[in-house]
C-alpha positions in Angstrom: 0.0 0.0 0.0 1.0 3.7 -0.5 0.4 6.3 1.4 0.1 10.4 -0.5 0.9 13.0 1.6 1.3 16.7 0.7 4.6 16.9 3.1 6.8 14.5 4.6 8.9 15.6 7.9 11.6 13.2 8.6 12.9 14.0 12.2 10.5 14.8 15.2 12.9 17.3 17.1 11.8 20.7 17.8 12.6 22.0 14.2 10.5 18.9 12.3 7.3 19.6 15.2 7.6 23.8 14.5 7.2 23.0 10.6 4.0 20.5 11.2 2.8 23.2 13.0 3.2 25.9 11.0 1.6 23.7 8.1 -1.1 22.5 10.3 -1.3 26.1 11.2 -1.9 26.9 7.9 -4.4 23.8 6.6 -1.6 22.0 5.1 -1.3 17.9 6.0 2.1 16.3 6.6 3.1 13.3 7.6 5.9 13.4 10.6 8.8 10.5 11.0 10.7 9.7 13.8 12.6 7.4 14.9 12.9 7.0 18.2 10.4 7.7 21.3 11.3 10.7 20.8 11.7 10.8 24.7 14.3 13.6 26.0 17.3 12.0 27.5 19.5 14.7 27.2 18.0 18.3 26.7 19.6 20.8 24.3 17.6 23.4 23.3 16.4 25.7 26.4 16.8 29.6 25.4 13.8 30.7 23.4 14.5 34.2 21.5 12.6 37.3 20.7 12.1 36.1 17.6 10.9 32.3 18.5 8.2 33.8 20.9 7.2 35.6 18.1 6.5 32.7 15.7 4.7 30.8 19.0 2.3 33.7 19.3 1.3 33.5 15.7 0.2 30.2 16.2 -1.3 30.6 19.7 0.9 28.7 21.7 2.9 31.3 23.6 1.3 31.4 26.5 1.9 27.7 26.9 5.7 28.4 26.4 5.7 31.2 28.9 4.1 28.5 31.4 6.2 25.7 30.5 7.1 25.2 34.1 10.6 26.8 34.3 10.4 29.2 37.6 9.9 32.4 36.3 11.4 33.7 39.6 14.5 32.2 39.1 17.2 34.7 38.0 19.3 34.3 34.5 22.4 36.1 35.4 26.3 35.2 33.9 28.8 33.8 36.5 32.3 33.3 36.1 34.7 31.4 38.9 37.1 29.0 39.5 34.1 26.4 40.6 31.1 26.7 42.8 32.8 26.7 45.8 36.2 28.8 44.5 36.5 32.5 43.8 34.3 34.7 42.1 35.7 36.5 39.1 32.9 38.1 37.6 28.8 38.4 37.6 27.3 39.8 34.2 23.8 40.4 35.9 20.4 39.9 34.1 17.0 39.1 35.8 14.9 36.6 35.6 11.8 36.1 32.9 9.2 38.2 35.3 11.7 40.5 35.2 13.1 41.3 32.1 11.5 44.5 30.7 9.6 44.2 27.1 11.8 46.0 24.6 10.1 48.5 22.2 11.3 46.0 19.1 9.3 43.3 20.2 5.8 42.3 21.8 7.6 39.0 23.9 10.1 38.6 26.0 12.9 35.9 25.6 11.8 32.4 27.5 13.9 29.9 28.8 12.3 26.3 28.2 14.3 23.3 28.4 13.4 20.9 25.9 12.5 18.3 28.4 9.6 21.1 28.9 9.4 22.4 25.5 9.4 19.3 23.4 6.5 17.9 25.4 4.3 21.3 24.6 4.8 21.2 21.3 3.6 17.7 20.6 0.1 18.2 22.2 -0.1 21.2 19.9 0.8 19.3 16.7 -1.5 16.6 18.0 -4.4 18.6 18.7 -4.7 19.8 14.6 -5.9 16.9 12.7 -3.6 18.0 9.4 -0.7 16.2 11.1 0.3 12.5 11.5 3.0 12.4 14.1 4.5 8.4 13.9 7.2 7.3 16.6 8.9 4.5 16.2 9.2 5.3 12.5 12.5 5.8 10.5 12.9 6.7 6.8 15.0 4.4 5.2 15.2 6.1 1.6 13.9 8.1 -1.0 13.8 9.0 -4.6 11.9 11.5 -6.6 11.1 12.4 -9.9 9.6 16.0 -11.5 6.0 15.3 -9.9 6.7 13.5 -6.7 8.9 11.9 -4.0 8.6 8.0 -3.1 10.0 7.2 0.5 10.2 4.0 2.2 9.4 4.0 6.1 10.2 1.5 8.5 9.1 0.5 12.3 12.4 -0.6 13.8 10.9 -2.2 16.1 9.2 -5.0 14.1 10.8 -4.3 10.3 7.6 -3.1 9.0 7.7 -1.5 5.6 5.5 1.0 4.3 6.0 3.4 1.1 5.1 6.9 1.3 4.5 9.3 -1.3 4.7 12.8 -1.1 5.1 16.3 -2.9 7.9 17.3 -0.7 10.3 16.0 1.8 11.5 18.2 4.2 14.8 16.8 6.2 14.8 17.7 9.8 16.9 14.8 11.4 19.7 16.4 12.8 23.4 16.6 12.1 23.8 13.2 11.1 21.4 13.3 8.4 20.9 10.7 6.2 18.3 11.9 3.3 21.6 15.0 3.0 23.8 12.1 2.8 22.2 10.5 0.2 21.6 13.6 -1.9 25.3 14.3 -1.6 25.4 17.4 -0.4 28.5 18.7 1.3 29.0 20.2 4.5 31.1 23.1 4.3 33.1 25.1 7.1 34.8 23.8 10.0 34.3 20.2 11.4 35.5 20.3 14.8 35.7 23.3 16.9 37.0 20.9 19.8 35.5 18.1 21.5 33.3 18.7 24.3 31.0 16.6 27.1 27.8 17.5 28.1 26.8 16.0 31.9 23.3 15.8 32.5 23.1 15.6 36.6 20.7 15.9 39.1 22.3 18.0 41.9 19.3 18.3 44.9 19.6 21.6 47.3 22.7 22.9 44.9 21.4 26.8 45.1 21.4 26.8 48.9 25.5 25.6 49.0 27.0 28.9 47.2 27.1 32.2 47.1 27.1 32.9 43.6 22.9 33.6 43.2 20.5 32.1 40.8 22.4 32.2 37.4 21.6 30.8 33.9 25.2 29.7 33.5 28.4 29.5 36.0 31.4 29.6 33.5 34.2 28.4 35.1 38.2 29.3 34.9 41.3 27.6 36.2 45.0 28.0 35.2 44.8 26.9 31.9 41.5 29.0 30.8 37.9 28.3 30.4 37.1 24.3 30.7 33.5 24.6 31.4 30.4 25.8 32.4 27.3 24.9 34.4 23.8 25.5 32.8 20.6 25.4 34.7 18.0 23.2 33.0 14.9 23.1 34.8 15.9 25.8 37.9 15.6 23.1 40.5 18.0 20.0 40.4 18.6 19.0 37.2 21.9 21.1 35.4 23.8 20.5 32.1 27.5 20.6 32.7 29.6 20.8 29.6 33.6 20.5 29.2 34.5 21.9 26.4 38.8 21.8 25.3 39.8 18.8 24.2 41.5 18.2 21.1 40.4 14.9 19.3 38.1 12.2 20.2 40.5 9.8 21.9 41.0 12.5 24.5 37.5 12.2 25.6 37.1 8.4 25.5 36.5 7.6 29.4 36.4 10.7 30.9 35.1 10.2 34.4 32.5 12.4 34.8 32.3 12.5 38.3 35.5 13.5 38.5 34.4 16.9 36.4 31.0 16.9 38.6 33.3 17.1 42.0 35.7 19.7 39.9 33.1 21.7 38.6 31.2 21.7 42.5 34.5 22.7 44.5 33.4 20.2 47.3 33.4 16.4 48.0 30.1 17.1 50.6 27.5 18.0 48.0 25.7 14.6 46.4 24.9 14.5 43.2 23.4 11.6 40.8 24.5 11.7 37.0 21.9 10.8 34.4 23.5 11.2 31.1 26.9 11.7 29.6 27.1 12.8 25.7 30.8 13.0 24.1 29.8 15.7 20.9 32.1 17.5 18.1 31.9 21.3 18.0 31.0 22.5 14.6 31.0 25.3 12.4 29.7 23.8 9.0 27.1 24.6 6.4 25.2 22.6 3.8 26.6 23.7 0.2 22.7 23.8 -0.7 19.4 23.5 1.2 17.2 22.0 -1.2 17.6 19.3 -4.4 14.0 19.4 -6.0 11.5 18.5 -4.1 13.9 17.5 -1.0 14.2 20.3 1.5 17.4 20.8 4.6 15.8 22.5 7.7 17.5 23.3 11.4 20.8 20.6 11.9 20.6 18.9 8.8 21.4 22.3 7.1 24.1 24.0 9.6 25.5 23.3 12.8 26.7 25.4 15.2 28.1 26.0 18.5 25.6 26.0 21.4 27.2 29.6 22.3 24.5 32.2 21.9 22.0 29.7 21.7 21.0 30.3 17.9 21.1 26.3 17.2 17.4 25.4 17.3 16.1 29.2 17.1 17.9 29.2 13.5 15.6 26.1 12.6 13.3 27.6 13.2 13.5 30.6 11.2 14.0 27.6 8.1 10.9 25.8 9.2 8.9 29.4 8.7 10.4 30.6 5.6 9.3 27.1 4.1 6.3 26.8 5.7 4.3 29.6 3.4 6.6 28.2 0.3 5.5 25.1 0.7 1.8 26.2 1.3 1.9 28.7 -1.7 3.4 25.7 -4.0 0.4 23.0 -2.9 -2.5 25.9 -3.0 -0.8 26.5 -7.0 -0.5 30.2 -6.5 3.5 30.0 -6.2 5.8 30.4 -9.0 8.4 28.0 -9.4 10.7 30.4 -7.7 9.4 31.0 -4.5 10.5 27.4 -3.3 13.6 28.0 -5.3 14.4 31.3 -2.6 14.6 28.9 0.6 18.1 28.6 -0.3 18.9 31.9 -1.3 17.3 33.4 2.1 18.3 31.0 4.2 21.7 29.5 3.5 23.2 33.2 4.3 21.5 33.0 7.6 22.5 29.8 8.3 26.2 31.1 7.7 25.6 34.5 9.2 24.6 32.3 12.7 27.3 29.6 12.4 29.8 32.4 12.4 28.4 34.6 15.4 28.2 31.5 17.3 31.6 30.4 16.7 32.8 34.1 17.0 31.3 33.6 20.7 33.3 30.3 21.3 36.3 31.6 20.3 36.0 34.5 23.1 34.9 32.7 25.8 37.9 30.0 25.6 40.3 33.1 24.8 40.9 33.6 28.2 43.9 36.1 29.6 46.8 34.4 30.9 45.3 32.5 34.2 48.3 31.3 35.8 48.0 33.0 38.7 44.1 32.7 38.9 44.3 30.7 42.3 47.2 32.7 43.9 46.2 34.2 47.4 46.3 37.8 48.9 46.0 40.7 47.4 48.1 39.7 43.9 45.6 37.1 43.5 42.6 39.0 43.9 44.2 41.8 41.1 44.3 38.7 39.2 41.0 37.7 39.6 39.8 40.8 39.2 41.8 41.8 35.7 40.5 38.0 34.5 36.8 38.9 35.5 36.5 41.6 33.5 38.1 41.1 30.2 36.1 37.7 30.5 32.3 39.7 31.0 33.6 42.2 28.0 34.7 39.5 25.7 31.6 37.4 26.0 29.1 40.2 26.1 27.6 39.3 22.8 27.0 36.0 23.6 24.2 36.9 25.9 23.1 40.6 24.0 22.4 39.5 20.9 19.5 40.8 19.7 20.7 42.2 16.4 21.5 38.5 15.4 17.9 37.2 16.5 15.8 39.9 14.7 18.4 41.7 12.4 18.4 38.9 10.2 17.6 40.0 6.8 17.0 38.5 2.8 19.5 40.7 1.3 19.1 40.2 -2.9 16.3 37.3 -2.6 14.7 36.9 -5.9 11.1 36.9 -4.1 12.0 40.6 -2.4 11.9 44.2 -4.7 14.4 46.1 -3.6 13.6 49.8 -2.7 17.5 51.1 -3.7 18.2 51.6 -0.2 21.8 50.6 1.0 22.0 47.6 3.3 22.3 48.7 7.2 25.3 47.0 9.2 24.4 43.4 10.6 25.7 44.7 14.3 25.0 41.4 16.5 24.1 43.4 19.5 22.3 46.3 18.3 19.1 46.6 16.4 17.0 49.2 15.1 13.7 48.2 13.5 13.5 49.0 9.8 10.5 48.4 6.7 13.3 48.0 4.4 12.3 45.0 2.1 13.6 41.8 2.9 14.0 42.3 6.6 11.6 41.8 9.6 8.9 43.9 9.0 8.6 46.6 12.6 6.8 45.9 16.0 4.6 48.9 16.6 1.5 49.0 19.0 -1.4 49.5 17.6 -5.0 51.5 19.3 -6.6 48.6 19.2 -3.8 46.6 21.3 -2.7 44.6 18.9 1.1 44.4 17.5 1.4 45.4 14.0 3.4 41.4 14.1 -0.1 40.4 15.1 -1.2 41.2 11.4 0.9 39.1 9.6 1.2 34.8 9.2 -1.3 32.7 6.8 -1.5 35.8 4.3 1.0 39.0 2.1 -0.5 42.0 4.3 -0.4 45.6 2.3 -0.3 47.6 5.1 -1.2 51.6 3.7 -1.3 54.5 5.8 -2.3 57.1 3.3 -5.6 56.5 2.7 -5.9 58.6 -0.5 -3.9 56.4 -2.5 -5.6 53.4 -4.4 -4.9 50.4 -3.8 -7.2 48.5 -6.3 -4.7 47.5 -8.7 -2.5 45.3 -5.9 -6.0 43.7 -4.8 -7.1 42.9 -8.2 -3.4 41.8 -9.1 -3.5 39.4 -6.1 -6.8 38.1 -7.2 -5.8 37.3 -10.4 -2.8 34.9 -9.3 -4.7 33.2 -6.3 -2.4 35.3 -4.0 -3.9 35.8 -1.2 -3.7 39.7 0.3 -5.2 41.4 3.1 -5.1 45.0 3.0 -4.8 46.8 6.3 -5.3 50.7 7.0 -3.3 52.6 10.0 -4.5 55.5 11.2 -1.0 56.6 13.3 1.6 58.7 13.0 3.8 56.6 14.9 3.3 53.6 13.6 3.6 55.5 10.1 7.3 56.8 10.8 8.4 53.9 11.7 7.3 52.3 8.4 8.9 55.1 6.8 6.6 54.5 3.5 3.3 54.7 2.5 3.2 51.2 1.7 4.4 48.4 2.6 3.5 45.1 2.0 4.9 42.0 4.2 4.9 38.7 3.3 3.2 36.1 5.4 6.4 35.2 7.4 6.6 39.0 8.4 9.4 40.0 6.1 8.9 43.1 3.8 8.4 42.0 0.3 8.0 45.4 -1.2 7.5 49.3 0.0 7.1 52.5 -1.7 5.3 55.9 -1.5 2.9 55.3 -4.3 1.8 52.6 -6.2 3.9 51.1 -8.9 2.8 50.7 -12.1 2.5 47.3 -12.8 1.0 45.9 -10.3 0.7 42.2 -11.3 4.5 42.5 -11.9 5.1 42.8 -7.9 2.8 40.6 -7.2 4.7 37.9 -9.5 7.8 39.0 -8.2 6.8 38.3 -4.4 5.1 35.1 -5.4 8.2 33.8 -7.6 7.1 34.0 -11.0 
């Protein structure tokens, strides 16, 4: 028997469950693979960005998120010290989710939600929509496709149960290791292995009460030799990730005792603790030469990999999963030219890279440590020391943790699917960002009287947004109709909200990127409507 499905997911992580629902979201069926359980015996993923909140209030599950069961109480500051029981060094202080202000970029605050929380959350959501068939226990074996189709073959592993599946796309979201890029043959490029590090999963009861350090989201600790770690709360109780990060190959790595590191990274012999997993992994900084082959699409750690500092990993997935969800959507409705699915690789592959780089950038800083040889010396020469490491340390790794130019500055700088106003591109400053309606980036978070956020607009459908209501706008909605696009055409009556639009129109795209702006209509209509659509 075969199966037809519009999509097929391979890989039921958090970047394959985003994109089943954002095409359940949308009306669109898939079909989701995976392999294991899908239980979390290790969690990754735990910082949620600005931009990531955004996407899980467009489909109504933010307050979920924001209630995952992470302690919103519990405070998200940066430590640095020789261990948990040694010297301070330095304390780069930030509060904890109740207390982080809302920024004037953005209607959401950041969330921390580990994915032994957040994976849980987001497969009642994709279960409650009826457009998506979530299988467990289900592996895809292989795959071929032609111009019309693609054929997989799906197996239990379990019992060797075989089942072909038919599809119009395939999307690949299986993780580093994938095996659909292996068997398109395409390369990763960049930089293999950072280093080799060790992530500890442990369980360590009562640990806040037995320093002095505070709540933090992550001790990073120091010793003679430079950074060899750091401690990273998971669930704000017991359970922490700690990671040593250095070593040079693989051998080096092969029977570390991690108890040994737990007791290091502690300071103390008297504090218990119970280790649940240990994970060996290779630091990367690599890049898929392409992201799509037909009707085969790359999305989250199939495409790029990265290192885990700044936290972009999952939260770059899922910027792929919504730049292909609305393709994908636009291709099976038929209003999509051929080269809207063709942009996914043009838009995102530059991100991908963009991210791969800022988080390796951040690496590279917080190992590049001063000279610490004198980091445990005593008396007043030691604490100079201390106190010189401390703060080149919190200035060198500042942009690890303020980096909201890389999580909304991103931008689809001479995409095929975007008009370009003539404007020059602004700098991509990691740290800084200043909302702009320039096409091909994030289109502006204003207020508007009715309480809604202009973002609030924008998801299943292009949005021409107009704030002079003497111009016509006929010709766009006619355009639109004509090609099955589907438009909504929205008026704002502010001054405000106008300025910081800068145009009289603008029209955004349904993943809230600015496809086109201008101060009067153009004159062919139906020309920028095929443009956006990729005809």
């Amino acid at each position: 028997m075969t199966r037809r499905v519009p999509v097929l997911i391979a890989g039921g992580g958090p970047v394959g469950l985003c994109l089943a629902l954002d095409l359940a979201w949308r009306g669109i069926e898939s079909l989701l693979v995976e392999k294991t359980d899908g239980v979390i015996h290790h969690p990754k993923t735990a910082a949620l960005t600005y931009r990531t909140m955004e996407f899980c209030r467009r489909w109504g599950i933010a307050e979920r998120i924001r209630h995952c069961g992470f302690p919103r109480d519990y405070g998200l500051s940066m430590v640095f010290a020789t261990s948990m029981s040694g010297y301070p060094l330095a304390v780069l202080p930030y509060p904890s989710l109740d207390g982080e202000p809302f920024l004037h970029q953005t209607p959401e605050r950041k969330q921390r939600a580990p994915q032994i929380l957040f994976d849980p959350i987001l497969v009642d959501c994709v279960r409650e929509h009826r457009e998506v068939d979530l299988r467990r226990h289900c592996e895809l074996v292989n795959h071929r496709q032609d111009a019309d189709r693609v054929v997989a073959t799906v197996r239990d592993p379990r019992t060797g149960v075989e089942e072909c599946i038919e599809a119009d796309y395939l999307v690949a979201c299986e993780g580093a290791g994938s095996g659909i890029r292996r068997a398109l043959g395409i390369q990763m490029r960049g930089t293999p292995a950072l280093d080799y590090s060790v992530a500890i999963f442990v369980r360590i009861p009562g640990l806040r009460a037995c320093h002095g350090f505070g709540d933090a989201e992550r001790y990073i600790f120091v010793g003679e030799k430079g950074t060899w770690g750091n401690l990273t709360v998971v669930d704000g109780d017991a359970r922490w990730r700690l990671t040593v990060l250095g070593f040079r190959s693989r051998e080096e790595i092969e029977g570390l005792d991690a108890s040994e590191w737990v007791r290091r990274c502690l300071g103390r012999d008297d504090i218990g603790f119970e280790i649940i997993d240990v994970q060996p992994w290779r630091r990367s900084r690599l890049v898929a030469e392409r992201y799509s082959q037909g009707r085969v699409f790359l999305a989250g750690d199939s495409a790029h990999t990265m290192s885990p500092t700044g936290g972009f990993g999952f939260n770059t997935g899922l910027g792929d999963a919504v730049d292909l969800g609305w393709k994908l959507e636009g291709a099976l409705r038929g209003w999509a030219g051929p080269g809207l699915l063709a942009s996914y690789d043009v838009e995102r592959r530059p991100v991908g890279q963009r991210n791969v780089d800022a988080a390796a950038e951040n690496y590279f800083k917080l190992v590049g440590a001063p000279d610490c040889s004198r980091i445990l010396e005593g008396g007043a020469s030691g604490d100079a020391e201390r106190v010189r490491i401390g703060r080149q340390m919190e200035e060198q790794t500042r942009t690890e943790w303020e980096n909201l130019g890389v999580v909304l500055g991103y931008r689809y700088e001479g995409s095929p699917v975007i008009v370009s106003d003539g404007t020059s591109e602004p700098p991509d400053d990691r740290s800084v960002y200043e909302q702009t309606a320039r096409p091909g980036h994030r289109a502006p978070h204003a207020w508007l009287p009715d309480g809604r956020s202009t973002l609030d607009l924008y998801g299943r459908r292009f949005v021409l947004l107009r704030f002079d209501d003497t111009i016509e706008v006929a010709a766009f909605q006619s355009a639109a109709a004509a090609r099955g696009v589907p438009l909504d055409w929205v008026d704002i009556d502010s001054p405000l909200v106008a300025a910081l639009h800068g145009r009289a129109l603008v029209l955004v795209r349904p993943d809230g990127h600015v496809a086109w702006c201008a101060d009067a209509m153009p004159a062919d209509a139906l020309a920028v409507i095929d443009r956006v659509r990729g005809a």
